[in-house]
C-alpha positions in Angstrom: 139.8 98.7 111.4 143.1 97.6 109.7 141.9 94.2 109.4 138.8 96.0 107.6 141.0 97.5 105.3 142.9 94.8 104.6 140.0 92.3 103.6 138.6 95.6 101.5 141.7 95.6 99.7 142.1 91.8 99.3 137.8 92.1 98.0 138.6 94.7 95.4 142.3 93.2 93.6 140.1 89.3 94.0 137.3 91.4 92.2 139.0 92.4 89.5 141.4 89.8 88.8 138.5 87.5 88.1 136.6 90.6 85.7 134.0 91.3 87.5 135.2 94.6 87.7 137.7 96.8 86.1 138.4 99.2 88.1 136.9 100.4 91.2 137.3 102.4 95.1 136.2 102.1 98.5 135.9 104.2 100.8 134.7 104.0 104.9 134.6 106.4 107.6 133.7 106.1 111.3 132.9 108.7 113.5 134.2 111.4 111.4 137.6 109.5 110.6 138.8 107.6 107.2 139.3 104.4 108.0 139.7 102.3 104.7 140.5 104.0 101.0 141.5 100.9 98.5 141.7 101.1 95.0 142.1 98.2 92.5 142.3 97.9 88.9 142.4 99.7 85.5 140.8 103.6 85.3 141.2 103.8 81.0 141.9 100.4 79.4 143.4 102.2 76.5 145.9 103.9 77.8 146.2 101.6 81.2 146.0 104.0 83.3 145.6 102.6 87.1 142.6 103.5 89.4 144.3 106.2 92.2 142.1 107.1 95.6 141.8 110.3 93.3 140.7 109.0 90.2 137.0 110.6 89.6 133.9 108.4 88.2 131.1 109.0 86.7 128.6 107.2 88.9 125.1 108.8 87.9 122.6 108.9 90.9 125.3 109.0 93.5 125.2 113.0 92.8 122.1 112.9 93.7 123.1 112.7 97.6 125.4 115.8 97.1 122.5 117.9 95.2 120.1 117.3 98.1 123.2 117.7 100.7 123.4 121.4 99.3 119.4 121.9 99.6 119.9 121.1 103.2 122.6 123.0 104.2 120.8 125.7 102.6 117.5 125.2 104.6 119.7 124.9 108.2 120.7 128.4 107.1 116.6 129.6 106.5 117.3 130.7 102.9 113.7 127.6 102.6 111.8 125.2 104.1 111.2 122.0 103.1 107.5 123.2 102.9 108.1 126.4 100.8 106.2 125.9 97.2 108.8 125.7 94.4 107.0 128.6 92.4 107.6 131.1 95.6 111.3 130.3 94.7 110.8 130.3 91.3 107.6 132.1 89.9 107.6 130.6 86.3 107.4 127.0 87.2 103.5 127.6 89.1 101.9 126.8 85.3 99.8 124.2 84.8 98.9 123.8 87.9 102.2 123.2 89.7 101.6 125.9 92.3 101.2 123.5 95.2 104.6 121.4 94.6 106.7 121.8 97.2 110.6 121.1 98.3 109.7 118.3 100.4 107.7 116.7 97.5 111.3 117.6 95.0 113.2 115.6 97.8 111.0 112.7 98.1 110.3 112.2 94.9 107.1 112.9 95.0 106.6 116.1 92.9 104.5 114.7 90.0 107.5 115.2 87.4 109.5 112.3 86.9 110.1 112.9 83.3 111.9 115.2 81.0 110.2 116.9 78.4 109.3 114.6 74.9 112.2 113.8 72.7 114.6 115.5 75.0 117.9 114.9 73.3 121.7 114.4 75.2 122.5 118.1 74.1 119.4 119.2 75.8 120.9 117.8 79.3 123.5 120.0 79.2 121.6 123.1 78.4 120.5 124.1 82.1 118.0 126.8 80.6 116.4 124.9 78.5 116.1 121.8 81.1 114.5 124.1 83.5 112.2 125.8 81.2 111.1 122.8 79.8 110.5 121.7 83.4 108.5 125.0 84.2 105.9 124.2 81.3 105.6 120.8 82.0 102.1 119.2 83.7 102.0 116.8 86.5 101.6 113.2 86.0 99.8 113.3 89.7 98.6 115.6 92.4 101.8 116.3 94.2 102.1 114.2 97.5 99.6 111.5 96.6 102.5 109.0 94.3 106.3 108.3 94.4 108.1 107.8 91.4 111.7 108.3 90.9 112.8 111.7 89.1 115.7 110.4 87.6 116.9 113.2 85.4 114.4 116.0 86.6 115.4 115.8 90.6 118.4 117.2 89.3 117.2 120.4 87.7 114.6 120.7 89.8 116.8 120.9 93.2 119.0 122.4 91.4 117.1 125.4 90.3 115.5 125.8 93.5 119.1 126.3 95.0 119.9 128.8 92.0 116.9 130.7 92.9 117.7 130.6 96.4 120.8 132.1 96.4 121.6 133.5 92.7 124.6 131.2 92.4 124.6 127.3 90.5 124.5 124.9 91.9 127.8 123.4 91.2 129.3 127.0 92.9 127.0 126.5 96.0 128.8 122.5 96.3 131.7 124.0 96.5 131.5 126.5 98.7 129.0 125.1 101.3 129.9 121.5 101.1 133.1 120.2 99.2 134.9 123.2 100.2 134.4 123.1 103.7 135.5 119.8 103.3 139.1 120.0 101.7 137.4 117.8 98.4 136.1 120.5 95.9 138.3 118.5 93.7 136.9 115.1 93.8 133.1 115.8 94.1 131.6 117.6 91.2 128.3 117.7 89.3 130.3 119.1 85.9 133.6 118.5 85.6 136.1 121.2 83.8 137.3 120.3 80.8 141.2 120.4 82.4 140.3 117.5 84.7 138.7 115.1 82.2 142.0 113.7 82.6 141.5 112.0 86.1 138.2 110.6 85.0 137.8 107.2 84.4 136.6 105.5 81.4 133.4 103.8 81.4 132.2 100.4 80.3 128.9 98.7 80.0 128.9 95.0 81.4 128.6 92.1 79.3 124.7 91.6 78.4 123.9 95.3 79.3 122.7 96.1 75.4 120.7 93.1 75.4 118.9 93.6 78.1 117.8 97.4 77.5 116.6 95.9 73.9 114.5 93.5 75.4 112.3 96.1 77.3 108.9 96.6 76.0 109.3 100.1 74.4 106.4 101.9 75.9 107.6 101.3 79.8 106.8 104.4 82.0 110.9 104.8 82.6 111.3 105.5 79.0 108.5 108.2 79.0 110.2 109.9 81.7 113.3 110.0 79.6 113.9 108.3 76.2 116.8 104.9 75.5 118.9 107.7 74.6 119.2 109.2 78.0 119.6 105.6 79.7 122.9 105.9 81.8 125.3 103.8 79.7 128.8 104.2 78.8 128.5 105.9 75.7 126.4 108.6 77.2 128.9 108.6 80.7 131.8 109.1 78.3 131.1 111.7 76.6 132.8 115.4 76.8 129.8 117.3 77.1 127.7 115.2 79.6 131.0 115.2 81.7 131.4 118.9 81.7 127.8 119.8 81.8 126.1 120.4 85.5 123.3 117.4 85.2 122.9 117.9 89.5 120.9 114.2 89.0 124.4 112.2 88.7 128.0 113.3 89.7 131.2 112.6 89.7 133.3 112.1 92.2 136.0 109.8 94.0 134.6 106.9 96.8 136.1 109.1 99.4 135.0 112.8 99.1 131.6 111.1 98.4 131.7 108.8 102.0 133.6 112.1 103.7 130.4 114.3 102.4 127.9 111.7 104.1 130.3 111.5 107.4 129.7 115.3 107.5 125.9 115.2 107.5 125.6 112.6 110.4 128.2 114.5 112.4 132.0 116.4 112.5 134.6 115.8 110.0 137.7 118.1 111.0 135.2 120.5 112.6 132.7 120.4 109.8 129.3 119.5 110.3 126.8 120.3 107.3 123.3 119.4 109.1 122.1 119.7 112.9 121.4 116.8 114.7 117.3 117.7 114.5 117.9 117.9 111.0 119.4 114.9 110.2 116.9 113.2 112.0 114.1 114.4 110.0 116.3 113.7 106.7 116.9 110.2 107.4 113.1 109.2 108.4 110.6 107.9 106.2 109.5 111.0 104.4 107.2 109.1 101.6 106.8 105.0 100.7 104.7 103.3 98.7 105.1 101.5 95.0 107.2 103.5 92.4 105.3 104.8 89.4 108.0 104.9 87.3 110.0 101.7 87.8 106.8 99.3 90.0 109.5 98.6 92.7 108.6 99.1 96.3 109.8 102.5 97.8 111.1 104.3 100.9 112.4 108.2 100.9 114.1 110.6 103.6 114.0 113.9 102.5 116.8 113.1 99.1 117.7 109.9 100.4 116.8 106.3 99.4 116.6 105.0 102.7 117.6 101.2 104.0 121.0 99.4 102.3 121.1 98.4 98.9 122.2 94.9 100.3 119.2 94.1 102.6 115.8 94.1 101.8 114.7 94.5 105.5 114.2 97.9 107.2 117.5 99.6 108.3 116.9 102.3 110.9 119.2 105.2 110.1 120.5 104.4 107.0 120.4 106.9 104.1 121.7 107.2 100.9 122.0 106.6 97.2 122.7 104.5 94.5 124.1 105.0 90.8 123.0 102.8 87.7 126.0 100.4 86.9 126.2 99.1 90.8 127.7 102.0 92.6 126.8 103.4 95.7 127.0 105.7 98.9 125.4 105.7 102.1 125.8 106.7 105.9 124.2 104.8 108.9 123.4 107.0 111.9 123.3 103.8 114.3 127.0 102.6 113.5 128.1 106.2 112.4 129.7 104.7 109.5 129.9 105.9 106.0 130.7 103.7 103.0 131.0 104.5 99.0 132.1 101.8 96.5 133.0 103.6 92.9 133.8 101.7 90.0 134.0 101.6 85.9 132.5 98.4 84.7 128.4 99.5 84.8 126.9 96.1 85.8 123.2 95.4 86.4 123.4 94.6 90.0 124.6 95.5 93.3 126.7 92.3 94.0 129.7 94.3 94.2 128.3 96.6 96.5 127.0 93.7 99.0 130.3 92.1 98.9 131.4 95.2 100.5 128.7 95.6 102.9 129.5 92.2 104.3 132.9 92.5 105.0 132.8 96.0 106.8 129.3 95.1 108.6 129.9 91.2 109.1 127.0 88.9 107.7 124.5 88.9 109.9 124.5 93.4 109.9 
């Protein structure tokens, strides 16, 4: 694998000498072990700070792999099911007809609630009560089970109540001691981050043509009824104090290699840590729910929490779970190679490019 890491590191300094990135990580394990960490580029162009394997980003949707990590670890240890109704966990959120959503439907996607309440504002994502009581009087868009449609924002409080409810504790608490802990990374994988380790964060940037081509979207799009422009994940919003302290489990922020060390625990050990059973993680990584997204119209395919396939392929990819995070990041595990990978980076672009580059030179081009 040095020649792996090697061509990684040779990818990422090529990448952002010629500005398509700014700064960015990658990380890859194999069968438990780290095998590549490389770093290139500029974490905070103001003050020129350089990108560091522990340098933590703000990758959005990534955190959704570690919220529904922490829901499994917590049904291996019988605390739910995947089939236990939401409302048995948390009584106030059966109104208006919600009694029947269940954890599997939270996981996949499928719940009926891809949308935050009306004119939810940027404070109101980092106000967890009011998030989750907003959620609780909220009606479905569809019979639970019957669409998919991606919960961008509301996975997160939703999954993240449930856990809450489950064992009394946030979420963010329940990371740390059931997952990051365990894993020697409570310190590069968080869903808030304190305020005395904003300093390690890097600084966000949107990608040339990123304004113009939210303001050319037709404004009444079902992804802006499930949560207004101003919640779009863009710089601004990724930069800000609050949104970076606040527990929003739907993103996180982490560094490439807690996030690929977290996925390398799931499909087996890391330094005598497994999270998930093997049974488990075979019913996690199979095709839980499919079918055309209501929110966005793409074509989709869940595991229990889990986009499921590569970014980089369009054809099926038996085994391989995981998620990405708007601005090109993402992280993933493959059962069949027992390989984890997580790119990281800055610069938000509107593609995965970066993130197929990568897959190509760990997987070869035919993978």
């Amino acid at each position: 694998m040095g020649d792996v890491r090697m061509r990684l590191q040779e990818a990422v300094d090529r990448l952002v000498e010629d500005g398509t990135e700014r700064g960015i990580q990658v990380a890859v394990y194999r069968h438990g072990e780290l095998v590549a960490d490389v770093v290139a580029g500029t974490a905070d162009p103001g003050s020129g700070r350089p990108v560091t394997s522990g340098t933590l980003f703000y990758n959005f949707s990534i955190g959704k792999g570690a919220a529904s990590a922490v829901a499994h670890v917590l049904a291996e240890r019988g605390l739910f099911t995947y089939d236990t109704p939401v409302a048995e966990l948390w009584p106030e959120f059966a109104a208006h007809g919600k009694g029947g959503v269940t954890v599997r439907h939270v996981l996949t996607h499928s719940a009926g609630l891809p949308g935050v309440p009306p004119g939810t504002t940027v404070e109101d994502l980092c106000d967890w009560d009011r998030m989750c009581a907003g959620l609780a009087g909220a009606e479905l868009w569809w019979e639970p089970g019957t669409r998919v449609g991606y919960h961008a924002y509301s996975f997160g409080y939703l999954i993240g109540e449930i856990v809450r409810r489950a064992t009394g504790k946030p979420i963010s608490q329940v990371l740390r001691e059931e997952v990051t802990g365990p894993l020697g990374v409570a310190d590069e994988l968080y869903f808030g981050v304190p305020e005395s380790e904003h300093h390690r964060l890097a600084r966000l940037e949107d990608a040339e043509g990123t304004a113009e081509m939210m303001g050319s979207l037709p404004p009444d799009l079902p992804m802006f009824r499930a949560g207004g422009p101003q919640l779009w994940p863009c710089a601004a919003l990724g930069n800000r104090t609050d949104v970076l302290t606040a527990d929003i489990p739907a993103g996180g922020k982490t560094t490439a290699r807690a996030i690929a060390r977290m996925y390398a625990a799931m499909i087996g050990e890391v330094d005598g840590v497994r999270l998930i059973s093997p049974g488990r993680l075979k019913e996690v990584s199979s095709t839980a729910a499919e079918g055309v997204d209501a929110v966005f119209g793409n074509e989709s395919r869940w595991g229990l929490g889990f986009g499921l396939g590569r970014p980089d392929v369009t054809k099926e990819v038996p085994g391989a779970f995981g998620m990405s995070g708007a601005g090109g990041s993402h992280a993933y595990a493959d059962t069949a190679t027992g390989m984890t990978l997580a790119v990281t980076k800055n610069r938000l672009s509107l593609d995965f490019s970066t993130v197929n580059q990568i897959n190509e030179l760990v997987l070869g081009p035919d993978a």
